[in-house]
VOROMI-114517 format. One record per residue (C-alpha): residue number from 1; x, y, z. Coordinates in steps of 0.1 Angstrom, whole numbers, plus 2048, in hexadecimal, padded with zeros to 3 digits. Example, Ala and Ser with C-alpha at 12.3 -4.5 7.8 and 13.67 -1.06 7.14 Angstrom:
+-----+------+-------+-----+
! num ! east ! north !  up !
+-----+------+-------+-----+
!   1 !  87B !   7D3 ! 84E !
!   2 !  889 !   7F5 ! 847 !
+-----+------+-------+-----+
END
This chain:
+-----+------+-------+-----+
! num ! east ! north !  up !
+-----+------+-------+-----+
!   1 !  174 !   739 ! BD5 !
!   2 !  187 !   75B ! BD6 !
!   3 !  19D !   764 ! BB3 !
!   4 !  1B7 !   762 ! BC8 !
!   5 !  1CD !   74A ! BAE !
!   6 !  1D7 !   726 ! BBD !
!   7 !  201 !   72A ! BAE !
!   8 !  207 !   748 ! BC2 !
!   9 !  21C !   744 ! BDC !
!  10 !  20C !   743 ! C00 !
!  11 !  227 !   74E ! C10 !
!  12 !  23F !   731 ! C05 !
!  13 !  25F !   73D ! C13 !
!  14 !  258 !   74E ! C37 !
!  15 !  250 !   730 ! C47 !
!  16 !  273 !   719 ! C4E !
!  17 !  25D !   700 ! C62 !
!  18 !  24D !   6F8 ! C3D !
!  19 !  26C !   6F3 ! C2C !
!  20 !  27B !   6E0 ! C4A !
!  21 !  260 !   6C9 ! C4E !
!  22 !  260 !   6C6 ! C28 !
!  23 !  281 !   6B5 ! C2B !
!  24 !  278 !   69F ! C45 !
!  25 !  25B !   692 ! C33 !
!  26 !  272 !   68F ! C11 !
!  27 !  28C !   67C ! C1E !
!  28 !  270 !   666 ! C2F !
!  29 !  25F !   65B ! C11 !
!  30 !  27A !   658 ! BFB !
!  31 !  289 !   63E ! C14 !
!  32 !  266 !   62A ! C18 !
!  33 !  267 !   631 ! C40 !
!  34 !  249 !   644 ! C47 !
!  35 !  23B !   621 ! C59 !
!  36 !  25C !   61E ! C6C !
!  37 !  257 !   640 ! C79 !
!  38 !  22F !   641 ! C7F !
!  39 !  233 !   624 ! C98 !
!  40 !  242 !   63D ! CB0 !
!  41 !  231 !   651 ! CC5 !
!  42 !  216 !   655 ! CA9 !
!  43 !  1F8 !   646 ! CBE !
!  44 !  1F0 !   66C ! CCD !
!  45 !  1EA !   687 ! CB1 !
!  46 !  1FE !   6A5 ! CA8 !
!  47 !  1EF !   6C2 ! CB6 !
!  48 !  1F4 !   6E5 ! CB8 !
!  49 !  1E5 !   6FA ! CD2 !
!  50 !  1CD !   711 ! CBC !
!  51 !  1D2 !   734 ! CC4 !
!  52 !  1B9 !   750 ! CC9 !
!  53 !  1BE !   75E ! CA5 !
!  54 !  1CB !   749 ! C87 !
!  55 !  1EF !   759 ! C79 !
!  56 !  1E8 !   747 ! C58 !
!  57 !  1D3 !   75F ! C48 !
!  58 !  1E7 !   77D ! C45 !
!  59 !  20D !   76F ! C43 !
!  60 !  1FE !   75B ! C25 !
!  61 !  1EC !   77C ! C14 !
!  62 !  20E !   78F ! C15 !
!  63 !  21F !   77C ! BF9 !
!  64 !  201 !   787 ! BE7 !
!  65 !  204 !   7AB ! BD3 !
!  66 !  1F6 !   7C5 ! BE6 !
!  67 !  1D3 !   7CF ! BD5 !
!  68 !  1CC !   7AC ! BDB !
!  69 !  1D7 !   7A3 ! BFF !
!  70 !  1B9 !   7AE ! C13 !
!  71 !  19E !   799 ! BFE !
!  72 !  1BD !   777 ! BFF !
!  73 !  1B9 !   77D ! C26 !
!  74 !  196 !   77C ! C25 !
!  75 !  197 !   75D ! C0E !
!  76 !  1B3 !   74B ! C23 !
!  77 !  19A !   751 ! C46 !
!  78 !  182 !   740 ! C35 !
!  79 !  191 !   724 ! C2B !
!  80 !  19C !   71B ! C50 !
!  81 !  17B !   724 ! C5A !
!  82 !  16D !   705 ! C40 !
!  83 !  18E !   6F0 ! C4C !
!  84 !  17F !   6F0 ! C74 !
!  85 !  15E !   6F2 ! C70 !
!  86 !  15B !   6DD ! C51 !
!  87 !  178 !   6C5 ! C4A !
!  88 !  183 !   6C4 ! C6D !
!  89 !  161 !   6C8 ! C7B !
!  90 !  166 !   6AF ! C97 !
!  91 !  186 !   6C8 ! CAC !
!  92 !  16C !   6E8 ! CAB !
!  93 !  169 !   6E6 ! CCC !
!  94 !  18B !   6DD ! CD5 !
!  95 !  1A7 !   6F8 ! CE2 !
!  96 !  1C0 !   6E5 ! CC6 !
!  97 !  1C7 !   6DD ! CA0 !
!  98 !  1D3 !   6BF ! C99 !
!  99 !  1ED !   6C3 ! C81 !
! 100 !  1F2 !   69C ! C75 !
! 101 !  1CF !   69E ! C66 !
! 102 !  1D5 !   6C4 ! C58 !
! 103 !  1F7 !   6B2 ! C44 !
! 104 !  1E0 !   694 ! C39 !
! 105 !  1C3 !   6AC ! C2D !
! 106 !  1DE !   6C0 ! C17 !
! 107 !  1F1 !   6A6 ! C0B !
! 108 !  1CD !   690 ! C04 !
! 109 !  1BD !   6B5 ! BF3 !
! 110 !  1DC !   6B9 ! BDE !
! 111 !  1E1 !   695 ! BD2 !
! 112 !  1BE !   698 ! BC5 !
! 113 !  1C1 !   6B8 ! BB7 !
! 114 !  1E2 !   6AA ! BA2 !
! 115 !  1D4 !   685 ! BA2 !
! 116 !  1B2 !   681 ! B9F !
! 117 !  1B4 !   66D ! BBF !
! 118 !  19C !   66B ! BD9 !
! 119 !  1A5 !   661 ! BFA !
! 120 !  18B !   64A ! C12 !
! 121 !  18A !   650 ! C34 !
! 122 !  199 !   635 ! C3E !
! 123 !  1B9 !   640 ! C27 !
! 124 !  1B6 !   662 ! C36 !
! 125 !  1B8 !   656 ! C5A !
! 126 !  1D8 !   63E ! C4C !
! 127 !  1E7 !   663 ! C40 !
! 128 !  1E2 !   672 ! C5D !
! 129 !  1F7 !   65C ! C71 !
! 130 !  214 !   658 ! C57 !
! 131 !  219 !   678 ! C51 !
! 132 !  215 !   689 ! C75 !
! 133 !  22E !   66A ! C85 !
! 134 !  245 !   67C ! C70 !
! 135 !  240 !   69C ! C74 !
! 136 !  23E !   695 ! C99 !
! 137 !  260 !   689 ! C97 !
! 138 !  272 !   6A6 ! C82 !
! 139 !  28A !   6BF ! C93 !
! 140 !  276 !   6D9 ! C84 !
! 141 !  255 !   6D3 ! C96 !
! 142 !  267 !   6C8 ! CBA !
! 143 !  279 !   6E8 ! CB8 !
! 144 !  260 !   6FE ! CA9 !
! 145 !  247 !   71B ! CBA !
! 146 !  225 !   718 ! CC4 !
! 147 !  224 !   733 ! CA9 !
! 148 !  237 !   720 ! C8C !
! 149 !  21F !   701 ! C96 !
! 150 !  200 !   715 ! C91 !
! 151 !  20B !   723 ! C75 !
! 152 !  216 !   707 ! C63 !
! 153 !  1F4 !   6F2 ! C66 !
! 154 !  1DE !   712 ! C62 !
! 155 !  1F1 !   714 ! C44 !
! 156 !  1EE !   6F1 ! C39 !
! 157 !  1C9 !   6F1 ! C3F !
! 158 !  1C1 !   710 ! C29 !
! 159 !  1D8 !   704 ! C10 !
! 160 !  1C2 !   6E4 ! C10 !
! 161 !  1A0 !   6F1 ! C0F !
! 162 !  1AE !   70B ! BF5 !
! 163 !  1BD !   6F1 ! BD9 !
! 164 !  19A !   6E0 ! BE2 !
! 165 !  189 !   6F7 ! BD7 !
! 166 !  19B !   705 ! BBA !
! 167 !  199 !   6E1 ! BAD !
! 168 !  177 !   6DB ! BAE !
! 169 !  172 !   6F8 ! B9B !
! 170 !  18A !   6F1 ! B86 !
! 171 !  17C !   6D1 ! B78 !
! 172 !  15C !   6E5 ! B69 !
! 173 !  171 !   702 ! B57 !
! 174 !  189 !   6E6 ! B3F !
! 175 !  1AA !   6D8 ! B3E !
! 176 !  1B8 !   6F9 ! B3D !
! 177 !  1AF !   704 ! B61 !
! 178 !  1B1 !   6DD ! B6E !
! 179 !  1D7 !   6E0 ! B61 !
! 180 !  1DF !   700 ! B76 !
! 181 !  1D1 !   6EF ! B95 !
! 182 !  1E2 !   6D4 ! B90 !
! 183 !  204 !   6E6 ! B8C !
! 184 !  1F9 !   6F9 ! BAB !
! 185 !  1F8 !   6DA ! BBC !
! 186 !  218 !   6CA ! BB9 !
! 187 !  22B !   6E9 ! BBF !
! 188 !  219 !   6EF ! BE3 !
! 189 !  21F !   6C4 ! BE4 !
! 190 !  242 !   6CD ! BDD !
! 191 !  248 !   6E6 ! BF4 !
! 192 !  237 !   6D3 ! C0C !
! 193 !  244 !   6AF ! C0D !
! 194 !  264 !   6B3 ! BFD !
! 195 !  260 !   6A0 ! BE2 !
! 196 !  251 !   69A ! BC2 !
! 197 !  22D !   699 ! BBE !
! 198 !  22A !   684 ! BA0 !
! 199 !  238 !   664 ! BB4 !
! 200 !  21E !   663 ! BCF !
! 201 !  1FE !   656 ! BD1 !
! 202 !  1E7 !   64B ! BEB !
! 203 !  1DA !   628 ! BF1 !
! 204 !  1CC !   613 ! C08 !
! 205 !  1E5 !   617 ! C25 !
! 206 !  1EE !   63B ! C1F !
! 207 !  205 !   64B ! C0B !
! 208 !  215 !   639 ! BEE !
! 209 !  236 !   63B ! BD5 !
! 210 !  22E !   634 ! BB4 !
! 211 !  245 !   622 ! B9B !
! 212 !  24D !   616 ! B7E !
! 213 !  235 !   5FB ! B68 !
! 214 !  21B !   610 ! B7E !
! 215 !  224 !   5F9 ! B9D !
! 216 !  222 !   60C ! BC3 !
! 217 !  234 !   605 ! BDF !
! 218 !  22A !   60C ! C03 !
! 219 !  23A !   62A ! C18 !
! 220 !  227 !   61A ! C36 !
+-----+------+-------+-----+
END
């Protein structure tokens, strides 16, 4: 992985589809009604039509300093490139990213990152629909660009394989560097869901709120 460091900021605040969707996906969990929602309309997956050039890239390199922008762009293509050919090997030849299964690949990436949890496949697929039923259903998506859509699962998908990585690595340097992943994670869960980190986990039906007496209780 690049030295590009996992807390910087990834262009956090020029993307209002991020924060809007964050909402949505906030106010969802916290009122346990992510099943409610999935039910409808969530049988066909969120896609994007892909465009000829990802956007990702280099919007996310410019909240980077300067000196270092060029080698974070080069570092952010190649972490789509392993999302679609690697994690999402199965839509290479398809003219669309499916942006459900971009949201559950972050979401599943970060959780372990923060977590130490590992998500099945089965769990993953769960995920996928929860999370894209809502995000299907948020103002911000219906009302968004073909360009805000791309954007927003490019950047979800980098983001993803990114933490990923960084974690991984982080778990054969020490506590030290597992501890600044970690923190990387539940910001970018933050920023992402809308809510915090530390009370979600992922079982066998999908996402999960933790409680108190280390109880859970479903969100689908």
């Amino acid at each position: 992985m690049s030295k590009t460091r996992p807390y910087a900021r990834h262009g956090a605040g020029r993307d209002e589809m991020v924060r809007s969707l964050a909402a949505a996906l906030g106010v969802a969990v916290a009122k346990a009604t992510l099943n409610a929602i999935a039910g409808i309309g969530s049988a066909e997956p969120l896609t994007v039509e892909r465009a000829p050039h990802a956007i990702a890239p280099a919007r996310m390199a410019e909240a980077e300093p300067e000196s270092r922008r060029d080698e974070s762009r080069a570092t952010y293509e190649r972490c789509l490139h392993t999302y679609r050919t690697v994690v999402r090997a199965e839509d290479a030849a398809q003219p669309v990213d499916d942006a459900g299964a971009a949201l559950a690949f972050f979401v599943a990436a970060n959780l372990n990152a923060l977590h130490d949890i590992d998500a099945t496949r089965e769990t993953l697929a769960r995920l996928e629909r929860q999370l894209a039923g809502v995000a299907g259903h948020a103002p911000a998506w219906n009302s968004g660009s073909r360009t805000e859509r791309q954007f927003y699962v490019e950047h979800l998908a980098i983001l993803g394989v990114f933490i990923a990585g960084h974690a991984a690595r982080a778990r054969t340097q020490g506590p030290a560097a597992v501890a600044t992943v970690r923190a990387a994670a539940r910001r970018y869960l933050q920023r992402v869901l809308g809510l915090n980190p530390d009370l979600l986990t992922l079982g066998s039906d999908g996402l999960e709120l933790r409680t108190s007496g280390r109880q859970q209780r479903r969100v689908a």
